[in-house]
Structures are given as C-alpha cells and as structure tokens.
N, C-alpha and C positions, 0 to 999 in steps of 0.2 A: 245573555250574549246572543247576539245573532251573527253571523259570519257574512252572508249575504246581504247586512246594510252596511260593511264596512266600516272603518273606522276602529279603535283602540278599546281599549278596557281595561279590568284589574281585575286582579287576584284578591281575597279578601285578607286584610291586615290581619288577620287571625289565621293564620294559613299552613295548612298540610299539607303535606305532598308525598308520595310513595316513587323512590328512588328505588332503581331497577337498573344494576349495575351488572355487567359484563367483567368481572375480575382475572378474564383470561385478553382480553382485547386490546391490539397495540404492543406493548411493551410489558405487558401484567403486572402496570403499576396502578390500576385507578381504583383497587380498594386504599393505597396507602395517599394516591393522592386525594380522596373524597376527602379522608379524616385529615389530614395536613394542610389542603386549601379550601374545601366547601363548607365541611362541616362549621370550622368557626366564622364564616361570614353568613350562614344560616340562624345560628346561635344569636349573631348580631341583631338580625333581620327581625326575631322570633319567630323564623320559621321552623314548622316542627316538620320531624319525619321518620318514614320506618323505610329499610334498608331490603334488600330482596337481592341477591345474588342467583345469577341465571346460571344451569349449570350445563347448558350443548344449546347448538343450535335448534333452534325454534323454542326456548323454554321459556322466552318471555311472550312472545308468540301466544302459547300455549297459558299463560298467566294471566293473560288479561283479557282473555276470555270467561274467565269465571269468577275475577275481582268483583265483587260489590263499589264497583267505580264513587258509589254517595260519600265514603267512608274518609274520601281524598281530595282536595281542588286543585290537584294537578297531575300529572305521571312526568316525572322527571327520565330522564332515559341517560346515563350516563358509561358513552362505551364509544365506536365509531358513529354511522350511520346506518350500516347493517342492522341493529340494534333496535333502531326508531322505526326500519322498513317492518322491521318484526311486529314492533307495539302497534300501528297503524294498522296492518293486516290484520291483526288481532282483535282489536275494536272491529273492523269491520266485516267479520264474521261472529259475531255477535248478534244474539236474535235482536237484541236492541242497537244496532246500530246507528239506527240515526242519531237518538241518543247518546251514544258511546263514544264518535268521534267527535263531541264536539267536548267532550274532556280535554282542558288544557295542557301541551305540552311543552316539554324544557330541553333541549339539544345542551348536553355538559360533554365538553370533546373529552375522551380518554382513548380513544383508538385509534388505527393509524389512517382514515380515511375519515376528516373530521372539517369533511365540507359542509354540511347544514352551519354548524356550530360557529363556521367560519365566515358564509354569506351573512347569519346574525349580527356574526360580530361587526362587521361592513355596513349593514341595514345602523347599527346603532349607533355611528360615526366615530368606532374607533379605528385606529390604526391597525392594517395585517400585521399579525403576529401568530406565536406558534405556540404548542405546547402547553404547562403551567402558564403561561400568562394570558393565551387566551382561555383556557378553562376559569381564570382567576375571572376577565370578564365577563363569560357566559354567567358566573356565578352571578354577577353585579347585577344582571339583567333579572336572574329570579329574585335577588332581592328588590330590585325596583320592583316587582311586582307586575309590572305592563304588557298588556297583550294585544296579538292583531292579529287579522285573521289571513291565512297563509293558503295558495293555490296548492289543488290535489293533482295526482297525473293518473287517471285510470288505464289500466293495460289490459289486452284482448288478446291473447293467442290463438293462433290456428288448432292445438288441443286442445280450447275449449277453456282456458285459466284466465281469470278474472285477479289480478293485480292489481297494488296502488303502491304508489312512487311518493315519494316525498322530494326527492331530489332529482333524480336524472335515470334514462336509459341508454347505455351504451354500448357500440356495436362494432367492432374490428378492434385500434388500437389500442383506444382507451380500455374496451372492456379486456383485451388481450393483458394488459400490463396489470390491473386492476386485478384479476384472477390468476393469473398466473407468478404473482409476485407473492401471493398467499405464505409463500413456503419461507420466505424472510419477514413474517410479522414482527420479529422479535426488532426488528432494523427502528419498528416505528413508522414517519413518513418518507425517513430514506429507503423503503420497499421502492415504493416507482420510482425514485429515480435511477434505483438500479435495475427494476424492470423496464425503465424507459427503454434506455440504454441497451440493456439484454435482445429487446422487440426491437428497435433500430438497426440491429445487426444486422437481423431478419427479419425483415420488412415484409410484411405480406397484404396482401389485394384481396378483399372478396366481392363476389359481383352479386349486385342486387338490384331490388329499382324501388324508390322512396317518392310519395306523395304525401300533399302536406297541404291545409288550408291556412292562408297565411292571415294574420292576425288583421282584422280591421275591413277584411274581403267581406261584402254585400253576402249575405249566407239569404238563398231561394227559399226558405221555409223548411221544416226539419224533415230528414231524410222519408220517405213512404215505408221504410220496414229499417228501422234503428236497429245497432247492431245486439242491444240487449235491453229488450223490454220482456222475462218472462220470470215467472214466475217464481221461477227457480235459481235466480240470480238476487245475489242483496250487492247495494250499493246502488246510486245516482244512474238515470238512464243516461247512455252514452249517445245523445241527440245528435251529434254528429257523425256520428260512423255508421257504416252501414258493416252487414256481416262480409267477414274475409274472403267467403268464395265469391263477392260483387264485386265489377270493378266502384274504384271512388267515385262520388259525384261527379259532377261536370265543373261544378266551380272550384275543386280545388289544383294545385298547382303538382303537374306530374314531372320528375325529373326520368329524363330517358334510361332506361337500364342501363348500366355500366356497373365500371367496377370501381370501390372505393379502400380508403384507407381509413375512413373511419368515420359514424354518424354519433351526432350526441343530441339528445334532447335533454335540456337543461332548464331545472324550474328556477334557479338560485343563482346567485352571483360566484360562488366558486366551485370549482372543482376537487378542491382540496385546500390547507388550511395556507399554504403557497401557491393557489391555481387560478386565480382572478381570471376564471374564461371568460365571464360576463361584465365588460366594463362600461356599457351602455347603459348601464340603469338598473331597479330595480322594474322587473316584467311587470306590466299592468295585469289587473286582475281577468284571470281568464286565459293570460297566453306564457309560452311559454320561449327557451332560445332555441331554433336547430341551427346546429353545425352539423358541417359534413366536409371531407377532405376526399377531393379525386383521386384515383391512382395516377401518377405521372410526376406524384413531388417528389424531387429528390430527400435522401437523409438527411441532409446538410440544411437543407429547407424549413423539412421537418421539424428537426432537433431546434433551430432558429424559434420558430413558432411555439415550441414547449419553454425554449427559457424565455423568451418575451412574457408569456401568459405569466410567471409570474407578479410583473407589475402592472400585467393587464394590458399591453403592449403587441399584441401577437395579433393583431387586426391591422396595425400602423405599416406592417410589413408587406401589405397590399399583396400577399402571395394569391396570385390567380387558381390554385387548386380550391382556397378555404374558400367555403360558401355561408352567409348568416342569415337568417331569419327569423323573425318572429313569427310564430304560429300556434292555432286555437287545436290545430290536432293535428294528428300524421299517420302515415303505414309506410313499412318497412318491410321488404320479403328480399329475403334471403335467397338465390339462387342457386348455389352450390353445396346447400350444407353443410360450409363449413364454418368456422369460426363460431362464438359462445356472446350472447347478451348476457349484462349486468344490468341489473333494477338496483338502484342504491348501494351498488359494491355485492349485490346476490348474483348466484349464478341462474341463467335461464336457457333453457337450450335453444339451439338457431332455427326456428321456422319463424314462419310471417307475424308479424306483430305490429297491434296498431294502437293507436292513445290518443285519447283528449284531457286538458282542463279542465277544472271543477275549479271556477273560481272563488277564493275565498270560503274555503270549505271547512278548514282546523283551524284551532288557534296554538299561536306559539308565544312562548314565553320571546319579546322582540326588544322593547326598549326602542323602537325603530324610528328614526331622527331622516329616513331617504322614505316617504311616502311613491305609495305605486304613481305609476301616471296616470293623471287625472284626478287624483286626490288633493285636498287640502293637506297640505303639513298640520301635525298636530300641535298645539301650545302646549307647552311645559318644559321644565329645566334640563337641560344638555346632560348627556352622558356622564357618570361621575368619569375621574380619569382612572385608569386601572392601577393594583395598589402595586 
C-alpha cells in the first residue's frame, strides 16, 4: 500500500485485527456493545481478533508503542475519537514510524464524540445516523474490508509539542463545549448539546490573530528554514511552516487581529455523529476546512447556525460573522491566554499554534463511495444497507 499514490485497497480475506477498546467511553457501554453488534458480523466476515481494554488515559497511547504491529493487519480503535488521537500519536512516536503509521485503521463509534466514525459513515454513502446503528455500519465497513488513504494534521506549539490530528483543532466555543461538557459523559452525545447550551448563556470572545495558506494558492518554493527539519523531531517535515517566533510567509492569507467566538480546523466531514459542519465535500487530498466565527454574532445567531449544521445547513444562513476556507495549513495565536485548544476532543493549553496537511498519509478502514476532488470514483458495489 502506498498512501501517496492514492486510490483504494484491501485488507486481506484472512484478516486480524487487534481491537483496542475504551470500556470507560461515552456511556460505558462499548464492552457490551462490541459483543452484541461487532463481534457477530466479524465472525460472519472471518475476521479474527484479540480484544485489549485501555485502562486511563494515554494507555492505548502507551500500547502501541511496543506492539509488534506484524502480528495484526489492522488496529481497530473502538471508543470516541480521543481514542484514535491516542493510537496515531502512538505510532508516531515510535522508532519505526514511518512504518508504523501506515498500519491500517478502523474508527468503531462507542464514545460520545464519534465524528471520525461519522464522516466514514458519510464518505460510504450511508445515511446520518447515531449510535448502535452507525457503530452497526462502521462494522460493515471493516467487513467489506476496503481501505483509502486519509489526510494527517500535524500540530506545532510554541512549547515546543509536536502533534497529529486525525480529525480537527478547536479553539473558543467548540473546544469550550467539547471540554467542559466532560463532566456529563455519562449523557452520551446529549453532553454538547447541553454544553451547547450551558456556553451560550455565557458566551465568551477571545482575541487572537489567525493566518492560513489557502488551498490551491501558487506556494514560491518551500519556506528557507521550515519549521521542523531536525534531528530531534520524528514525523513528516512541515514544508510549510516556518518556526512560530517568524512571521508567516508573504503568500499566505493574514486575518487582522480581533477577537473571535471560535476557529475550527476540520480534516472530516463532521463534527460529531449529528454535526455535518462540512457539507461541501469530501477535502481533497492535502487541504483541510477552516472556520471561524467573529465576535459580534448574536446567541440567537449562534444557536441558528448549531441546529442548521445538523443537516449541514448552517452555511445557507449566510450569517456574515462565519467565515470558510479551504486550506493547506494555518497559525493561530492566542492573545489573551485565555480560553483551551482541543486536538480530537484532547485538551491543549492556549498558546500559538500552527498545522499543516500531510496528504494522504494513513489508511482507514472507508468503504468510500464520495472520492476526494480530483480523483476518480472507484468501480465496485454500493454500500450494503445497514442491518
């Protein structure tokens, strides 16, 4: 498999996979749901597997760092997306990395923030749905066996941390509701909507100033001192970024400092397993979505634009604060120290932070029937329908 020529693949009809479950995540039912809806359409499939229960945060992290990766042709990740931020991190602090992340992965929703698992289900031309039945068709997906290879987000902080995204970074309300709803996990995905809700009350502004190279822009040749070429760094050189104490090149696009209600960088089509923020498309290879919301919208606005995004809708509303863009990379600095980044539903603290695209870098278990732009659609038979 290569990532970088694009196009589909498979899993082999004899196929293992090591399933790395989160049994605390969401609702703390996805040990009873693996054996009640995965296990028997694996059984179907003949796909075999060994079961690995993570027991705190960063334990899967910490697991797949020392797996014998040969022993498995896939890592299944079954929990939120928190989860898979872990496993991805994990390979890629790995002496063998290069290697390591192009081990196949499987996004099985059981947690209450189960946007990868959700853009899949979207990319495979099923219908949004929630819960058990899209877990039912994530499953359908690793039994088809098909795979394609998926854009990475590499992340830079001003201390110095080296990050990878699978999903998205977010920064005022999103990550505000996302982190601070923590304490009603048990709710499931009715958390945001009651920390929607909760942060609407009290609405809050933080002021920063966001650049961004927008996708398709004529790039002058790779930066004279990239932001991480040494020695002492593993993972993909970040050819477009330069270090955080430079300003950005000249060719990318500066938004003036102000203050905002919230920035997203989005590799995926949702937000959540109800979140259709991205109804444009799937991102071609290499770029990614930004949004960003000015201070100055009212709640009423606001609140509009969150129940629209459920059918993907929250763009038709032409509200003059949301800003959209496609783009190949960005920075984001913080002004006020206040307010928390999330990386895939993680916490990150508030200084400056900048990311690019690695396109087509992992593969993921997809079944994917919406090819990027500029790709051929693939030939082969439609999505089963879910059971």
């Amino acid at each position: 498999m290569d990532p970088a020529g694009g196009g589909g693949s498979l899993l082999p009809e004899r196929c293992r996979v090591l399933v790395l479950l989160n049994p605390r995540g969401g609702k703390g039912k996805a040990l009873q749901l693996f054996w009640s809806h995965v296990q028997p359409l694996l059984a179907q499939a003949g796909i075999s597997f060994t079961l690995m229960l993570t027991e705190r945060r960063n334990h899967a992290r910490e697991l797949v760092q020392g797996l014998e990766l040969g022993r498995w042709d896939a890592l299944v990740v079954m929990s939120g997306d928190g989860l898979m931020y872990e496993v991805v991190n994990g390979l890629m602090e790995r002496p063998d990395w290069e290697t390591a992340i192009r081990k196949p992965l499987c996004s099985l929703p059981a947690g209450s923030g189960n946007a990868l698992a959700a853009s899949l289900n979207h990319y495979a031309g099923y219908e949004q749905v929630t819960n058990e039945d899209l877990l039912t068709n994530c499953t359908l997906l690793l039994c088809r066996r098909l795979l394609e290879p998926m854009n990475l987000l590499s992340l830079q902080t001003a201390s110095g941390l080296r990050l990878f995204s699978v999903l998205s970074l977010s920064w005022g309300f999103i990550a505000d509701v996302d982190l601070e709803s923590e304490k009603f996990r048990r709710l499931g995905e009715l958390r945001f909507t009651l920390g929607t809700f909760l942060r609407l009350a009290a609405l809050r502004v933080y002021r920063g100033r966001l650049a961004y190279l927008p996708a398709g822009r004529g790039v002058p040749g790779v930066p004279a001192s990239p932001a991480v070429d040494r020695q002492d760094q593993q993972g993909p050189t970040d050819a477009h970024l330069v270090p955080l104490e430079e300003p950005v090149p000249a060719h990318w696009t500066v938004v003036p400092e102000q203050d905002f209600v919230l920035v997203l960088a989005l590799l995926h089509s949702h937000l959540g397993s109800e979140m259709f923020a991205a109804p444009m498309g799937r991102s071609a290879a290499g770029t990614m979505h930004l949004f960003y919301v000015r201070a100055g919208v009212s709640r009423a606005t606001l609140l509009r634009l969150f129940l629209a995004m459920e059918k993907g809708k929250h763009l038709e509303q032409a509200c003059p604060y949301l800003v959209y863009a496609p783009v190949v990379a960005f920075r984001l600095e913080p002004k006020d120290g206040k307010g928390v980044f999330a990386a895939d539903g993680e916490l990150l603290v508030s200084e400056a932070v900048q990311g690019q695209v690695h396109a087509d870098y992992i593969w993921m278990v997809s079944g994917c029937v919406e090819p990027p732009p500029g790709q051929k659609p693939r030939r082969g038979s439609p999505p089963e329908k879910p059971l």
